[in-house]
N, CA, C and O atoms as CSV, one atom per row, in Angstrom:
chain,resi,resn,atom,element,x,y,z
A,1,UNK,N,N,77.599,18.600,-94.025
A,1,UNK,CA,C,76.988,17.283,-93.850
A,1,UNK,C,C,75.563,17.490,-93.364
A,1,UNK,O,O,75.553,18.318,-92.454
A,2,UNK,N,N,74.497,17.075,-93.626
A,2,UNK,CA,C,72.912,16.816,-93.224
A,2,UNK,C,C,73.025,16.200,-92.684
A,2,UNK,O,O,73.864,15.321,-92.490
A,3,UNK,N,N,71.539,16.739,-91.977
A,3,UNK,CA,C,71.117,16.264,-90.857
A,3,UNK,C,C,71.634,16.491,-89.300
A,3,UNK,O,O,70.949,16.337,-88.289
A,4,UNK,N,N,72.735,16.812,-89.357
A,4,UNK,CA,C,73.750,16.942,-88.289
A,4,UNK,C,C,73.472,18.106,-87.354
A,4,UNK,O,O,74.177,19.055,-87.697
A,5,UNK,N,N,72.787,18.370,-86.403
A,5,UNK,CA,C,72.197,20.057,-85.687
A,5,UNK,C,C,73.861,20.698,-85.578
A,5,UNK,O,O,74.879,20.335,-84.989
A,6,UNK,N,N,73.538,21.718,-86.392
A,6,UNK,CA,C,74.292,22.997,-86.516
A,6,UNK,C,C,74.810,23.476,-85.160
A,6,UNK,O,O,75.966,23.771,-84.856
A,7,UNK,N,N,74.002,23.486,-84.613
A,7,UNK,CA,C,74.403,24.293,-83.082
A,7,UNK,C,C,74.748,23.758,-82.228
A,7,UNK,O,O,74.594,24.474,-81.239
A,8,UNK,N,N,75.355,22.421,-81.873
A,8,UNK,CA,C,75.595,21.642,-81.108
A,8,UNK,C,C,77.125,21.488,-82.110
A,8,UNK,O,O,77.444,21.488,-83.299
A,9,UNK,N,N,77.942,21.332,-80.393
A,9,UNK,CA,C,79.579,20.292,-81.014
A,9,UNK,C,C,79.323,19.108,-80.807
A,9,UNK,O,O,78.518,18.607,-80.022
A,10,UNK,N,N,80.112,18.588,-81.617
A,10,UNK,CA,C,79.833,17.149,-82.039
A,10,UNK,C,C,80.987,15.983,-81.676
A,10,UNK,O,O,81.793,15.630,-82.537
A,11,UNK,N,N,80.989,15.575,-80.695
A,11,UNK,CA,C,82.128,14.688,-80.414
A,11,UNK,C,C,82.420,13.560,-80.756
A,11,UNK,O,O,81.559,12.913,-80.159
A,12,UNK,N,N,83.204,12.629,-81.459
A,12,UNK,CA,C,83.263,11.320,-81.801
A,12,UNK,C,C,84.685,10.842,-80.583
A,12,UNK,O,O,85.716,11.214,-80.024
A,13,UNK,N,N,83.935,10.006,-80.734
A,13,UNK,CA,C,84.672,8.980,-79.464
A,13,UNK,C,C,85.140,7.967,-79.833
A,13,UNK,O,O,84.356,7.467,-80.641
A,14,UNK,N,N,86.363,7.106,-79.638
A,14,UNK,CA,C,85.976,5.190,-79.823
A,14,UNK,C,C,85.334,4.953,-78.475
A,14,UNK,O,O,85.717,5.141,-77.320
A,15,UNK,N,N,83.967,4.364,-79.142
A,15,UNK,CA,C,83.262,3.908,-78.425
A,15,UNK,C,C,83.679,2.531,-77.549
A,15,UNK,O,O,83.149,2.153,-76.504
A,16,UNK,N,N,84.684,1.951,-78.215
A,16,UNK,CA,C,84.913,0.737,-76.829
A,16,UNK,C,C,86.054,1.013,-76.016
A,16,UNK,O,O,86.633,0.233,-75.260
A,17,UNK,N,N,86.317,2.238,-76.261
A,17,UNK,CA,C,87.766,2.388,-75.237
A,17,UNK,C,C,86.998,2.743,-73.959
A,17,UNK,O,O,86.046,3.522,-74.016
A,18,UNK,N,N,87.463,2.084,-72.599
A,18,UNK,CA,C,86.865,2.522,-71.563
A,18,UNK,C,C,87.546,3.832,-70.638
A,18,UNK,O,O,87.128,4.122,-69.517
A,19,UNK,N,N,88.478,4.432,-71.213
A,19,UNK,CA,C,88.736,5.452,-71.024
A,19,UNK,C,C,88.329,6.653,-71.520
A,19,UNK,O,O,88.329,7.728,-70.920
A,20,UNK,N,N,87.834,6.337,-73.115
A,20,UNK,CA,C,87.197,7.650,-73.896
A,20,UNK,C,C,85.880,7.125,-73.322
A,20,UNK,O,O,85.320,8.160,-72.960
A,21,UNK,N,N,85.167,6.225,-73.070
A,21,UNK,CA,C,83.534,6.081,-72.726
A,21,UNK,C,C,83.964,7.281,-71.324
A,21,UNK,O,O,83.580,8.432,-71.533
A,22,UNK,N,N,84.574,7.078,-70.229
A,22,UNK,CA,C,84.556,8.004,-68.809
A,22,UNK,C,C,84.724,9.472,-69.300
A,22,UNK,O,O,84.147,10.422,-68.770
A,23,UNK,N,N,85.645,9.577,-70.461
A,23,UNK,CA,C,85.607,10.870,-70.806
A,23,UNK,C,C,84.501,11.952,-71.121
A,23,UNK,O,O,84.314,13.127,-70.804
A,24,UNK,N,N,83.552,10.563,-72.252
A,24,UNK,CA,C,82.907,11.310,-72.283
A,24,UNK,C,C,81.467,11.528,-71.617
A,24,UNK,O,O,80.638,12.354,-72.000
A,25,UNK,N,N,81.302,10.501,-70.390
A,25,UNK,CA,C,80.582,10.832,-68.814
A,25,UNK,C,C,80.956,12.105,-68.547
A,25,UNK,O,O,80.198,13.075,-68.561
A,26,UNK,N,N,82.572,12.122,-68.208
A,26,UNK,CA,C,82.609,13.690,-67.754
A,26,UNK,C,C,82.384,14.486,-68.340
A,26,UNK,O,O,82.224,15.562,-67.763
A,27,UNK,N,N,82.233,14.428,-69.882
A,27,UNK,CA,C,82.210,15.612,-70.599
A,27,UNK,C,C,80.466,16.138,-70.338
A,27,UNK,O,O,80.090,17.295,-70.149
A,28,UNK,N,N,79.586,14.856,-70.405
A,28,UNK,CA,C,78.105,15.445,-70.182
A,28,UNK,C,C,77.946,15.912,-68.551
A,28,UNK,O,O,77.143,16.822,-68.345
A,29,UNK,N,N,78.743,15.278,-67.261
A,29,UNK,CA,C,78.353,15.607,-66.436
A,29,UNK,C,C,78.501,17.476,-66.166
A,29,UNK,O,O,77.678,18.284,-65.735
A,30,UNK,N,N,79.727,17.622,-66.574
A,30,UNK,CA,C,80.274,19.180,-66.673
A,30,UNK,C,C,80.031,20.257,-68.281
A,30,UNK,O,O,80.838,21.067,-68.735
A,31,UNK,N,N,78.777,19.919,-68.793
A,31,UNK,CA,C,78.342,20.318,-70.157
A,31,UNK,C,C,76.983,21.037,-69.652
A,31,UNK,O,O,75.917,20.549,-70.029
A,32,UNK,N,N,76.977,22.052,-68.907
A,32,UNK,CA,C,76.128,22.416,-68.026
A,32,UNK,C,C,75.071,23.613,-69.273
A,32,UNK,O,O,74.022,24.222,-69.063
A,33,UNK,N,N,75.936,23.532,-70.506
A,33,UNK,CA,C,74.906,24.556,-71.145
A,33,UNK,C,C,74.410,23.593,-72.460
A,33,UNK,O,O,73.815,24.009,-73.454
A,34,UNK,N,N,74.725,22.519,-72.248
A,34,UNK,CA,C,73.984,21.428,-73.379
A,34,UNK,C,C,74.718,21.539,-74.589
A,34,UNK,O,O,74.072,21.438,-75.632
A,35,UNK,N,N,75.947,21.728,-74.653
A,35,UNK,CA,C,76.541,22.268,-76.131
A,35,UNK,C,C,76.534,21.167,-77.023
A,35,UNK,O,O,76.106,21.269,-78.173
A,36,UNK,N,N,77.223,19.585,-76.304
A,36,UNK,CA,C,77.745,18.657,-76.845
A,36,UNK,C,C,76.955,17.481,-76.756
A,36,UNK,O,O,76.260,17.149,-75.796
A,37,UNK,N,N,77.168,16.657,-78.217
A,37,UNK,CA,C,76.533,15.588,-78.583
A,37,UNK,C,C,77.407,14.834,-79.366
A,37,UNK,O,O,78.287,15.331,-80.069
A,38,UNK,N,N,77.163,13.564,-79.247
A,38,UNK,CA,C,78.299,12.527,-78.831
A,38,UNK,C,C,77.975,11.448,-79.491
A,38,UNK,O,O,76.929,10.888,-79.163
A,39,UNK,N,N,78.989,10.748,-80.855
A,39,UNK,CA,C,79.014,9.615,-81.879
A,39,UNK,C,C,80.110,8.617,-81.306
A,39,UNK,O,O,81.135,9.068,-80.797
A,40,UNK,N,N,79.866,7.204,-81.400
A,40,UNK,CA,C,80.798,6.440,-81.744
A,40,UNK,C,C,81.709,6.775,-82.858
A,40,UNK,O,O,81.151,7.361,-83.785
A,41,UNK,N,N,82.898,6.563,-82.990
A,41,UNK,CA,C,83.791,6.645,-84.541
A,41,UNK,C,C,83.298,5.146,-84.824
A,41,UNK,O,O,82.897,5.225,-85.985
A,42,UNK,N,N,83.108,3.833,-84.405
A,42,UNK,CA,C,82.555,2.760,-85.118
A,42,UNK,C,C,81.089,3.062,-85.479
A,42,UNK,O,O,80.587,1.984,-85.796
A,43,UNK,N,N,80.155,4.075,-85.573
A,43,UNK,CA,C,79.010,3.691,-85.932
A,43,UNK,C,C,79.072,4.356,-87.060
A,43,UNK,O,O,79.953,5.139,-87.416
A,44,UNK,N,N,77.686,3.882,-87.873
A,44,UNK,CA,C,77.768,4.718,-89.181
A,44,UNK,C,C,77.812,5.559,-89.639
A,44,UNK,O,O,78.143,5.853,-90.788
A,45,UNK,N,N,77.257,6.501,-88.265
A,45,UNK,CA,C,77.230,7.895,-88.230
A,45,UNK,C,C,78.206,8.094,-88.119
A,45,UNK,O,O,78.534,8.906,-88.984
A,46,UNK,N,N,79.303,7.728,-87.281
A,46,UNK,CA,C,80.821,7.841,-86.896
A,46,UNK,C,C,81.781,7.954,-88.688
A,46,UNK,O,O,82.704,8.709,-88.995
A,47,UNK,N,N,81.283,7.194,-89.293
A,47,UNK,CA,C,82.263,6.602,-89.912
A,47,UNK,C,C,82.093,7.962,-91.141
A,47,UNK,O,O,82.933,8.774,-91.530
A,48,UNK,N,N,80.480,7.760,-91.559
A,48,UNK,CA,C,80.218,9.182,-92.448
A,48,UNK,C,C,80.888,10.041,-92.377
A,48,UNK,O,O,81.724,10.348,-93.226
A,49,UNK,N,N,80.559,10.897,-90.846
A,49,UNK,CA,C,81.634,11.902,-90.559
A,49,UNK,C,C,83.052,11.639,-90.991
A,49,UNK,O,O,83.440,12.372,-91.901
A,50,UNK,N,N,83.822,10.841,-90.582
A,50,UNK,CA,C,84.967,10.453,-90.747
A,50,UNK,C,C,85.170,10.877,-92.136
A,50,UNK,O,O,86.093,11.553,-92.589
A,51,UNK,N,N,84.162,10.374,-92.734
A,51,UNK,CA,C,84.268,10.273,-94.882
A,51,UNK,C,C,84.157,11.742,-94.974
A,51,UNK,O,O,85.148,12.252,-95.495
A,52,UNK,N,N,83.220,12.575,-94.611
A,52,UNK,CA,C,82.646,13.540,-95.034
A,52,UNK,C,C,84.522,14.909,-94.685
A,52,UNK,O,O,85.019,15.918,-95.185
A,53,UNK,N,N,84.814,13.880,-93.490
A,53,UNK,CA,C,85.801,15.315,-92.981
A,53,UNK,C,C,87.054,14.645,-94.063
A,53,UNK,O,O,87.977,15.373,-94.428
A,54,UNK,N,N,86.980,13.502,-94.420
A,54,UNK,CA,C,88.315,13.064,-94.988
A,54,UNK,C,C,89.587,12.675,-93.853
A,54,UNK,O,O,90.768,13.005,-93.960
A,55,UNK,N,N,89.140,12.108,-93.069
A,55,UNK,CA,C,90.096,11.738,-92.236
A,55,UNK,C,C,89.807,10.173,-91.736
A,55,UNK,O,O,88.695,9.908,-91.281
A,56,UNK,N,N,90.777,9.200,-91.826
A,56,UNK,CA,C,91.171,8.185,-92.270
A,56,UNK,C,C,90.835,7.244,-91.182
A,56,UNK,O,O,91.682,7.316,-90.291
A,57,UNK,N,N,89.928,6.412,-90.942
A,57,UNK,CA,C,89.484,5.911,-89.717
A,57,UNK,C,C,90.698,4.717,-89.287
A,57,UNK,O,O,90.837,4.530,-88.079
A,58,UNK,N,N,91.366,4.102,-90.014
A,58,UNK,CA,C,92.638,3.390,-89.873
A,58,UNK,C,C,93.753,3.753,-89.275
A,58,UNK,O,O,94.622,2.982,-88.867
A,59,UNK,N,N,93.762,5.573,-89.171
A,59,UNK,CA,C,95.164,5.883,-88.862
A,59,UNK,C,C,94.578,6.901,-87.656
A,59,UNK,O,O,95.364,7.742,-87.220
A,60,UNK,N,N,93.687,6.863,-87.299
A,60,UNK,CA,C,93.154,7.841,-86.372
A,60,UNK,C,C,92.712,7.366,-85.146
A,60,UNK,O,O,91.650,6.745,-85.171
A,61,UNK,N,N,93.572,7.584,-83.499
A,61,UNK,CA,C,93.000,7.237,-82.629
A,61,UNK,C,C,92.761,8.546,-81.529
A,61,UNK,O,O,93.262,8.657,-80.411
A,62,UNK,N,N,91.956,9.361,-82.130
A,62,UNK,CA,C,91.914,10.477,-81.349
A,62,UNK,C,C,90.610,10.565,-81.397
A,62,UNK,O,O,89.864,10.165,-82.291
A,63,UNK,N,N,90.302,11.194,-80.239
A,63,UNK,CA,C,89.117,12.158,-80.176
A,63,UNK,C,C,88.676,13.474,-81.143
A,63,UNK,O,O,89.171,14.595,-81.026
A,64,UNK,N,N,87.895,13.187,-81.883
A,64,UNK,CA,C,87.411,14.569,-82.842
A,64,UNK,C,C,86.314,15.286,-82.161
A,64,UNK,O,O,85.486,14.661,-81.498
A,65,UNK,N,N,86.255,16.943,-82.332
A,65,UNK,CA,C,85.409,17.801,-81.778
A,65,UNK,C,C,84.995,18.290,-83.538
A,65,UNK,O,O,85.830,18.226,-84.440
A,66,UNK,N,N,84.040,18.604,-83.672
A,66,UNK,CA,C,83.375,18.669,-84.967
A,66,UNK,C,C,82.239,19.509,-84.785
A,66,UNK,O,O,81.172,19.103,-84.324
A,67,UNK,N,N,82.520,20.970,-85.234
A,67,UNK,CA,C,81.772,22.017,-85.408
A,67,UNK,C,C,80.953,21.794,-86.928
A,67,UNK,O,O,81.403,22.098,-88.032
A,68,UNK,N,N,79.866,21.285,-86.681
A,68,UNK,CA,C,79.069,21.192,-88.138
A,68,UNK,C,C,79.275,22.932,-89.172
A,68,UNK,O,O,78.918,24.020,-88.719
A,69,UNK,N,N,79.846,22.746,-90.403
A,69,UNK,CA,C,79.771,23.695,-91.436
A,69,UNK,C,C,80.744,24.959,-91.067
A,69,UNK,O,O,80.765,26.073,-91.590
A,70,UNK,N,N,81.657,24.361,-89.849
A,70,UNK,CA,C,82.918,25.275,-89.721
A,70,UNK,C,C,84.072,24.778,-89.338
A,70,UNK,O,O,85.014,25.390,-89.842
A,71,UNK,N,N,84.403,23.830,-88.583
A,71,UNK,CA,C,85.722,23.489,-88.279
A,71,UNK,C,C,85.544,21.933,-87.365
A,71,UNK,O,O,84.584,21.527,-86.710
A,72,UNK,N,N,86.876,21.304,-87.636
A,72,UNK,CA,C,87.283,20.186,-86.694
A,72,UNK,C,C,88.201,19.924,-85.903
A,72,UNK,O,O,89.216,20.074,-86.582
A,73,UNK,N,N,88.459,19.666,-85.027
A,73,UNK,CA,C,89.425,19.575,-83.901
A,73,UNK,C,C,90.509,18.101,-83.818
A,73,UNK,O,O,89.799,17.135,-84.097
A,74,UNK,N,N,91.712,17.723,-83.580
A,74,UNK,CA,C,91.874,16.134,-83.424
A,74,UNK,C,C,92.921,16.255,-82.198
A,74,UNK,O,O,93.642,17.250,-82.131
A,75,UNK,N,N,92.964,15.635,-81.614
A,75,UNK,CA,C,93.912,15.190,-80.313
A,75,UNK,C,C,94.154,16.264,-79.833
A,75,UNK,O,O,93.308,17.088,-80.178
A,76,UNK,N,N,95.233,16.832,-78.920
A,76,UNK,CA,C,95.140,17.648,-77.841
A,76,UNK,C,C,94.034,19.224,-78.309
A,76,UNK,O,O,93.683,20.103,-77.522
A,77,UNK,N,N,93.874,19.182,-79.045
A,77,UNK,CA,C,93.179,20.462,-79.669
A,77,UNK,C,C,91.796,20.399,-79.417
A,77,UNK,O,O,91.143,21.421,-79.205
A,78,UNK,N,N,91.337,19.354,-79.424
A,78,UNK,CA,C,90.047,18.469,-79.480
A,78,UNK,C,C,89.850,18.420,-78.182
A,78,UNK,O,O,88.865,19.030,-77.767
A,79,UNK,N,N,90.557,17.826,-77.375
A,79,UNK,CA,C,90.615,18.041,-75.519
A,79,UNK,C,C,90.313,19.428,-75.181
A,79,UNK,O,O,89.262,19.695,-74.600
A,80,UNK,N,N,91.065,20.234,-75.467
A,80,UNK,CA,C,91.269,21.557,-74.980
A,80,UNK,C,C,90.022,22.359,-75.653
A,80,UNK,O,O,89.399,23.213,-75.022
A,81,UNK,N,N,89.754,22.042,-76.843
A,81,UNK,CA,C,88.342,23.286,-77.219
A,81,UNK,C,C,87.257,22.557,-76.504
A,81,UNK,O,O,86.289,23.256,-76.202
A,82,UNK,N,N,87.214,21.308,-76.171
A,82,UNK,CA,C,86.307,20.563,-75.658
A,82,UNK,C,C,85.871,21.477,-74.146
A,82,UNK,O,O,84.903,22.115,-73.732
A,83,UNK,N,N,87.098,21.123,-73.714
A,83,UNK,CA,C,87.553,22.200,-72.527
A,83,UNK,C,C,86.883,23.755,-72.256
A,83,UNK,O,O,86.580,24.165,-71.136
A,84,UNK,N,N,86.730,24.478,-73.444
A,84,UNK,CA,C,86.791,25.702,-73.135
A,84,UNK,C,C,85.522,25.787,-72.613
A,84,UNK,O,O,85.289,26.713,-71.836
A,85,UNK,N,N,84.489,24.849,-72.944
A,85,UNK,CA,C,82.920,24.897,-72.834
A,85,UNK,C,C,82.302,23.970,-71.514
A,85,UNK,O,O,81.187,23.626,-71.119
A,86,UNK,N,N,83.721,23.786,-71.089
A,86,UNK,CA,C,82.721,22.865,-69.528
A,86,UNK,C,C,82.938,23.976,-68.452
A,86,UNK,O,O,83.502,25.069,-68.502
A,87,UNK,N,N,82.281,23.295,-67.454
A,87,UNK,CA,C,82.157,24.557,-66.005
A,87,UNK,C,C,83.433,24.812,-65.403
A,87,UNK,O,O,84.529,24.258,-65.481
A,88,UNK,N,N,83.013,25.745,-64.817
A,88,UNK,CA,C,84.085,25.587,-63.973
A,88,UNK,C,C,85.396,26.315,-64.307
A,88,UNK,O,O,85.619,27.162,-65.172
A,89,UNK,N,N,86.560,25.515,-62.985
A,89,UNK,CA,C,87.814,26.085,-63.827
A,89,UNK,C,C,88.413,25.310,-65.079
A,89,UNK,O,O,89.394,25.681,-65.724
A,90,UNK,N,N,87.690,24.224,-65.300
A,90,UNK,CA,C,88.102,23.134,-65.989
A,90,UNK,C,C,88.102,23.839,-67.433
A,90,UNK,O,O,88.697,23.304,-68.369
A,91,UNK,N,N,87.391,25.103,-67.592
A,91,UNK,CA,C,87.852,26.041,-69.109
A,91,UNK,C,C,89.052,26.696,-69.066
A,91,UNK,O,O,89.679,27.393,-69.865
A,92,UNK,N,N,89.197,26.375,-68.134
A,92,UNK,CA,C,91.314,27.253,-68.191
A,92,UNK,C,C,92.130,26.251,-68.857
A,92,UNK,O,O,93.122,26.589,-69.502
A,93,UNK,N,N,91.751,24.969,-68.733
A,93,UNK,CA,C,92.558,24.082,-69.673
A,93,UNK,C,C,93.196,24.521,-70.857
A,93,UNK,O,O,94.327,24.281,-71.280
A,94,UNK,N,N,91.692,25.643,-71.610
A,94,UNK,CA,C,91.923,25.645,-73.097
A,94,UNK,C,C,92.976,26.471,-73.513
A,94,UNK,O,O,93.413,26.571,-74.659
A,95,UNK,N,N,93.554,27.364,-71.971
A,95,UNK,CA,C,94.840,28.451,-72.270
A,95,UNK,C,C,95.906,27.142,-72.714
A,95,UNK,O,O,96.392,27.481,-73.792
A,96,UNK,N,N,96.432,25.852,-72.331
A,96,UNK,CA,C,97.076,25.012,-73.314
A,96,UNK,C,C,97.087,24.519,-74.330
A,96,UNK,O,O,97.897,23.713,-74.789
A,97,UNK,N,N,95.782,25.156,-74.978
A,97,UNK,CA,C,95.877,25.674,-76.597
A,97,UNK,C,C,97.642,26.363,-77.082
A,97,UNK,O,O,98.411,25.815,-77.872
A,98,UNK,N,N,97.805,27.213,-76.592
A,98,UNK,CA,C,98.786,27.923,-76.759
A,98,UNK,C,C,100.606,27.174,-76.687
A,98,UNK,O,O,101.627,27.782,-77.009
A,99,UNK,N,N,100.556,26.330,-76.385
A,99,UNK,CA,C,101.289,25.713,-76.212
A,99,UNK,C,C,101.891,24.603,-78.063
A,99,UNK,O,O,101.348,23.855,-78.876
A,100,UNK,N,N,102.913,25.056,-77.888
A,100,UNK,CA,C,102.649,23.689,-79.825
A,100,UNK,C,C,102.426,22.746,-79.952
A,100,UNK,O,O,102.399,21.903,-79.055
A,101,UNK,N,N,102.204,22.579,-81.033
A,101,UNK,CA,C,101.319,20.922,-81.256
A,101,UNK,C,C,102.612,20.039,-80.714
A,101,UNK,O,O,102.614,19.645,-79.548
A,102,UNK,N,N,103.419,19.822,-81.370
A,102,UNK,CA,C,104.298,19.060,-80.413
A,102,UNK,C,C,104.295,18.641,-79.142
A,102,UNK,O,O,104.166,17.522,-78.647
A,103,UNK,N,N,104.413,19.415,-78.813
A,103,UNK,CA,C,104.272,19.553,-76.532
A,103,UNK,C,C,102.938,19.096,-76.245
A,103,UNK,O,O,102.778,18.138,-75.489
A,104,UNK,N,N,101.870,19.751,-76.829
A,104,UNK,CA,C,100.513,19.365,-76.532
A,104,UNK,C,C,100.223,17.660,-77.014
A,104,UNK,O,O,99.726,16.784,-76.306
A,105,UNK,N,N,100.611,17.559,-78.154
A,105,UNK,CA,C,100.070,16.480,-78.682
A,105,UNK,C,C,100.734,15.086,-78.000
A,105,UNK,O,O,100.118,14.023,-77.920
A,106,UNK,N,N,102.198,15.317,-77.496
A,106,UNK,CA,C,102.736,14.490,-76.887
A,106,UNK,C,C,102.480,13.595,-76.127
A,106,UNK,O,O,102.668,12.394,-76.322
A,107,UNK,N,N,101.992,14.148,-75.119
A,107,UNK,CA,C,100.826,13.281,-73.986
A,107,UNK,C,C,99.641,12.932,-73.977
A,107,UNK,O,O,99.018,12.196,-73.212
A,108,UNK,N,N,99.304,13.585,-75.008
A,108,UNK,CA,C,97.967,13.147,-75.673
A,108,UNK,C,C,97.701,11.893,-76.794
A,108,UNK,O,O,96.688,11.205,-76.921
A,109,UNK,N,N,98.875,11.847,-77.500
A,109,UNK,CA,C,99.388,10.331,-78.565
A,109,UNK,C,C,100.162,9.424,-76.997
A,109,UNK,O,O,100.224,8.196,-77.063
A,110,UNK,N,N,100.547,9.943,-76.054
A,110,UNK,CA,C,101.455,8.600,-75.433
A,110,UNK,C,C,100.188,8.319,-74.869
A,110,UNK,O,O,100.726,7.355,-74.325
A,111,UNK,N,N,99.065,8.249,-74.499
A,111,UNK,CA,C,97.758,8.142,-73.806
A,111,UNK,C,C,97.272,7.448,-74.738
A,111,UNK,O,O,97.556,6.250,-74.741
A,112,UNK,N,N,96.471,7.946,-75.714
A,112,UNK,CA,C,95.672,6.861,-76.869
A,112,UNK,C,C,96.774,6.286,-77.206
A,112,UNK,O,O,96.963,5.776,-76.102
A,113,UNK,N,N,97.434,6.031,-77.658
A,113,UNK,CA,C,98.668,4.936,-78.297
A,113,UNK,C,C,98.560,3.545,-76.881
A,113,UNK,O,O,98.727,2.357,-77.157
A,114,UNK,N,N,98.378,3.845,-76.008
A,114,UNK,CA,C,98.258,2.887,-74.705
A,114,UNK,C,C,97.021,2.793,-74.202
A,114,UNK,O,O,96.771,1.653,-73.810
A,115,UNK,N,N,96.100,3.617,-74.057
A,115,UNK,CA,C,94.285,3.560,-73.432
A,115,UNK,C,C,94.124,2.026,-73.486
A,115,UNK,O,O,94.221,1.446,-72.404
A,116,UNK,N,N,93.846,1.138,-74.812
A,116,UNK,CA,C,93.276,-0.250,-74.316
A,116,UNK,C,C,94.370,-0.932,-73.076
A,116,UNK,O,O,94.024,-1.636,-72.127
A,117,UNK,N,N,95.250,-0.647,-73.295
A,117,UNK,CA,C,96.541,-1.536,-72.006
A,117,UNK,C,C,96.324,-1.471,-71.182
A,117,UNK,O,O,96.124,-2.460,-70.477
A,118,UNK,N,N,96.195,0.236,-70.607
A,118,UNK,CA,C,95.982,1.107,-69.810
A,118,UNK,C,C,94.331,1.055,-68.852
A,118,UNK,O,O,94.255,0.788,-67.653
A,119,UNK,N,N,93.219,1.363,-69.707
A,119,UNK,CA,C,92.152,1.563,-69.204
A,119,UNK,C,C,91.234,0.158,-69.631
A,119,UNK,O,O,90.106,0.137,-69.139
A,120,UNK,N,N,91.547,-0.797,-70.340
A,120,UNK,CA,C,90.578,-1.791,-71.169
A,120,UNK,C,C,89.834,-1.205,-72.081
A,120,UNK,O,O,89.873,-0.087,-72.593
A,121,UNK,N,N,88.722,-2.697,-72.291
A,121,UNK,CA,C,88.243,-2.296,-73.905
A,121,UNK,C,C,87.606,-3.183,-73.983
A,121,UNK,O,O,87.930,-4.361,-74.130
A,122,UNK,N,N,85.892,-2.377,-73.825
A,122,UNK,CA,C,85.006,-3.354,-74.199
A,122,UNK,C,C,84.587,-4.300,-74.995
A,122,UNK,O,O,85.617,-4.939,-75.212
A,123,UNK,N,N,83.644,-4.857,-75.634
A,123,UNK,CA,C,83.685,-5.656,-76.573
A,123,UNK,C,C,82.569,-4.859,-77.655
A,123,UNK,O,O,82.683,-5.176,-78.839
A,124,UNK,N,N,81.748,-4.077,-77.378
A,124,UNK,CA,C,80.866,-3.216,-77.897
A,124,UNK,C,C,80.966,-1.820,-77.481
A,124,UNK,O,O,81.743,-1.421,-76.614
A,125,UNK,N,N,80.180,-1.127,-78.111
A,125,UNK,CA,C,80.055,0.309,-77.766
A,125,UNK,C,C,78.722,0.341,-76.595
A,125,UNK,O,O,77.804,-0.431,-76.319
A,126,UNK,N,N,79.189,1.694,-76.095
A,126,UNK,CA,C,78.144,1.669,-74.818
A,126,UNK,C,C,76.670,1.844,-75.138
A,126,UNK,O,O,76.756,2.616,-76.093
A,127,UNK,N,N,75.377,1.629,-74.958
A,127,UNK,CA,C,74.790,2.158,-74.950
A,127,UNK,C,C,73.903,3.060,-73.968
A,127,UNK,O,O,73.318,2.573,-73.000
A,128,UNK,N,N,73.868,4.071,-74.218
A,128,UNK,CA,C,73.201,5.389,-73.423
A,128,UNK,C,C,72.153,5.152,-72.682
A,128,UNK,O,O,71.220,4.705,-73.349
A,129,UNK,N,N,71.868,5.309,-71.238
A,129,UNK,CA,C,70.954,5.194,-70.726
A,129,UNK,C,C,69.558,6.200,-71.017
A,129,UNK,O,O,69.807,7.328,-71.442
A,130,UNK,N,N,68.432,5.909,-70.849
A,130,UNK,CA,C,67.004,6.575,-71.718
A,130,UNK,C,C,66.963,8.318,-71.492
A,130,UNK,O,O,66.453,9.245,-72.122
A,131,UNK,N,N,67.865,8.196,-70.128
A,131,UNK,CA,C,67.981,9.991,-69.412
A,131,UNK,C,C,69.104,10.225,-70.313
A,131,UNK,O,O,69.111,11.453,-70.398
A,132,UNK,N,N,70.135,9.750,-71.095
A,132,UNK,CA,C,71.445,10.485,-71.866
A,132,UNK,C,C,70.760,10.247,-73.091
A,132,UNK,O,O,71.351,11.097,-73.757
A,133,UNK,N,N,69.812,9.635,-74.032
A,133,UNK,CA,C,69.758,9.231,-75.119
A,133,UNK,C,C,69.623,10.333,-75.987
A,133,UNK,O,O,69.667,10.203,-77.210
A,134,UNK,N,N,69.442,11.531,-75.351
A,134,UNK,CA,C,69.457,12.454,-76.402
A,134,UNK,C,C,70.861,13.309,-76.836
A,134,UNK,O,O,71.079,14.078,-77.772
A,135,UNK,N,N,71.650,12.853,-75.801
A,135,UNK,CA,C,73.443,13.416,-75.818
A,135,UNK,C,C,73.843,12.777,-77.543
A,135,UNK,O,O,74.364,13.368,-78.489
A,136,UNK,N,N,73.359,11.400,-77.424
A,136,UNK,CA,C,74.230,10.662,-78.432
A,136,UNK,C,C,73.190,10.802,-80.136
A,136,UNK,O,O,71.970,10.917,-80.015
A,137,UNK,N,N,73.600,10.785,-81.097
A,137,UNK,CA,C,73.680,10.814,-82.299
A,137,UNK,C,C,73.299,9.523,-82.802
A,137,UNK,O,O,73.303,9.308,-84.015
């Protein structure tokens, strides 16, 4: 896909869930080597991607990690590689890679399957303050 910087991971979010918006606060507050940059799945850019990876914006409520011109990540997999690249001990997460999709994905679908109930849901997507505007896409 163009245009998209190669060297940066690429996170898509739903932007009005107010649980994936905190997520991904934490993800820039603890992104201490600048890796990650960050789409709505409702924006156009969101949605491209979506087209470009072939994955179905209707049936998809996960978080995608999106390595431009090598690989994509979706639900607990997507958490956890997300994981391997923040400070801290918070990269030991990604040893629950290892674990099967089943087990992993479990608590990760009973979470998004509930987030709006759970955390609310804005009416728009956030927009980035002028100090984050370069995180987002």
């Amino acid at each position: 896909m163009e245009g998209l910087p190669k060297d940066k991971k690429i996170v898509l979010f739903d932007g009005v869930c107010n649980l994936c918006d905190s997520s991904v606060q934490f993800i820039i507050k603890n992104d201490s080597k600048d890796i990650f940059r960050f789409v709505a799945l409702q924006s156009d850019l969101g949605k491209s991607i979506l087209d470009y990876l072939k994955i179905d914006s209707t049936t998809t409520d996960s978080i995608i990690l999106y390595l431009p011109g090598k690989a994509y990540y979706i639900k607990a997999d997507a958490a956890l590689t997300i994981a391997e690249d923040l400070k801290g001990i918070l990269s030991y997460l990604s040893y629950l890679k290892l674990l099967p999709d089943f087990i992993k994905n479990f608590g990760y679908e009973l979470v998004a399957r509930n987030r709006y109930k759970w955390y609310g849901k804005k009416d728009h997507c956030m927009l980035p303050t002028p100090a984050l505007q370069s995180k987002f896409l």
